[in-house]
N, C-alpha and C positions, 0 to 999 in steps of 0.2 A: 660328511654326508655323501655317498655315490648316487649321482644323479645318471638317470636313462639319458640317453641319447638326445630324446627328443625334449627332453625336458633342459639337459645344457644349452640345448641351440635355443629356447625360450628368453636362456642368463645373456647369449652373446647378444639378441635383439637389442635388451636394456643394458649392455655392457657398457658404454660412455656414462651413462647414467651410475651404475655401481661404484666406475672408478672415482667417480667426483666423488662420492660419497666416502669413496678411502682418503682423497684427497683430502675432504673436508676434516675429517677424524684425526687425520695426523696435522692438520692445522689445529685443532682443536688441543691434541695433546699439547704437542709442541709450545703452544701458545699461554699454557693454564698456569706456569711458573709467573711470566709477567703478567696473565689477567688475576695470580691473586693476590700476587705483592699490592697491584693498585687498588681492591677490595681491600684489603689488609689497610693500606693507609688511609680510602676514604674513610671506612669504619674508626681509625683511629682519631683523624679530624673529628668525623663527629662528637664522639664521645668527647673527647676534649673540649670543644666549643658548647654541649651541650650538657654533662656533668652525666651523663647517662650510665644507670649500675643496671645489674640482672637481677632478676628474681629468681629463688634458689628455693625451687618447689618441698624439697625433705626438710626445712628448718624447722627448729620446735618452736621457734622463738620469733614472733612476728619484728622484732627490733634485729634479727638476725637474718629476716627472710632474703637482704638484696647484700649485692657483692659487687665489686668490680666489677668492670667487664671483661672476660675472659679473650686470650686470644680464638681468632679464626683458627681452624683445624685445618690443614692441609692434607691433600693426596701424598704417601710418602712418593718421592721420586722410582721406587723400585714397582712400584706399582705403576705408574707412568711408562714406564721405560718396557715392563711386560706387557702389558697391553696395547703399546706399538707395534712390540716385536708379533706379538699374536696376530694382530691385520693383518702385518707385512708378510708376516707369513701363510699365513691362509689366502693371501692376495697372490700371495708369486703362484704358489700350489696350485691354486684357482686356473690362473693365467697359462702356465704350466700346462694343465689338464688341458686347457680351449683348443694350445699349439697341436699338442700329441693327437688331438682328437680330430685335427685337420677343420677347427673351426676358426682358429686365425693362423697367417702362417709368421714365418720367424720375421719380418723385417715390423710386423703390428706387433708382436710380444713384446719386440726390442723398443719399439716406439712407447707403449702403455708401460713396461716397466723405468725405463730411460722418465719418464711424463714424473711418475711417482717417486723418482729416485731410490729405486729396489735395484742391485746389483744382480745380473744374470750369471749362475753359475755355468760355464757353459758345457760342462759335463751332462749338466741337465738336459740338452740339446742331443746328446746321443741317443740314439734307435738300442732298444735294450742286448738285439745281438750283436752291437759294436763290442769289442775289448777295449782295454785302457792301454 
């Protein structure tokens, strides 16, 4: 999305606020591996201790209607792992944009991406008529 001018300086007001929010999300992903193994087990206590089957809405046969309990479904990991990468990168680009636009300068980019643990390419730091 190409935002006007005055409409980025609007993002950098609530910028501490946004980043938490990336922060929070990669806590979130990062985290979802161990908050479902422990779902995964309380679910399987309970059943265990409670003898609990499913109802199996397509049966024809009312003696056929309940089943096991199936497992929980998981996020595959490659979907976790894309949608990290997808913040992280629309977060640097983000960041990226504020420096080049002379709305934060380099030692805050270094600071907020250093904060989120995003590596600074620092090619990316080049003015476009530098040469390599």
């Amino acid at each position: 999305m190409t935002l006007n001018p005055h409409q980025l300086a609007g993002h950098v007001g609530n910028l501490d606020f946004w980043l938490a929010e990336v922060a929070h999300a990669h806590a979130v992903i990062d985290g979802y591996e161990l908050r479902f193994r422990s779902m995964e087990e309380a679910s399987k206590q309970y059943v265990a201790a409670n003898g609990t089957r499913e109802f199996l809405l397509n049966a024809d046969d009312f003696d056929e209607s309940y089943q096991n309990v199936t497992r929980q479904r998981r996020l595959p990991k490659l979907a976790l792992h894309e949608a990290r990468r997808r913040l992280t990168d629309a977060t640097y680009h983000f960041l990226l944009r504020l420096h080049k636009s002379h709305f934060i300068d380099e030692p805050q980019l270094r600071r907020h991406l250093d904060h989120l643990r995003i590596n600074l390419d620092p090619l990316d730091l080049r003015s476009p008529n530098q040469s390599a």
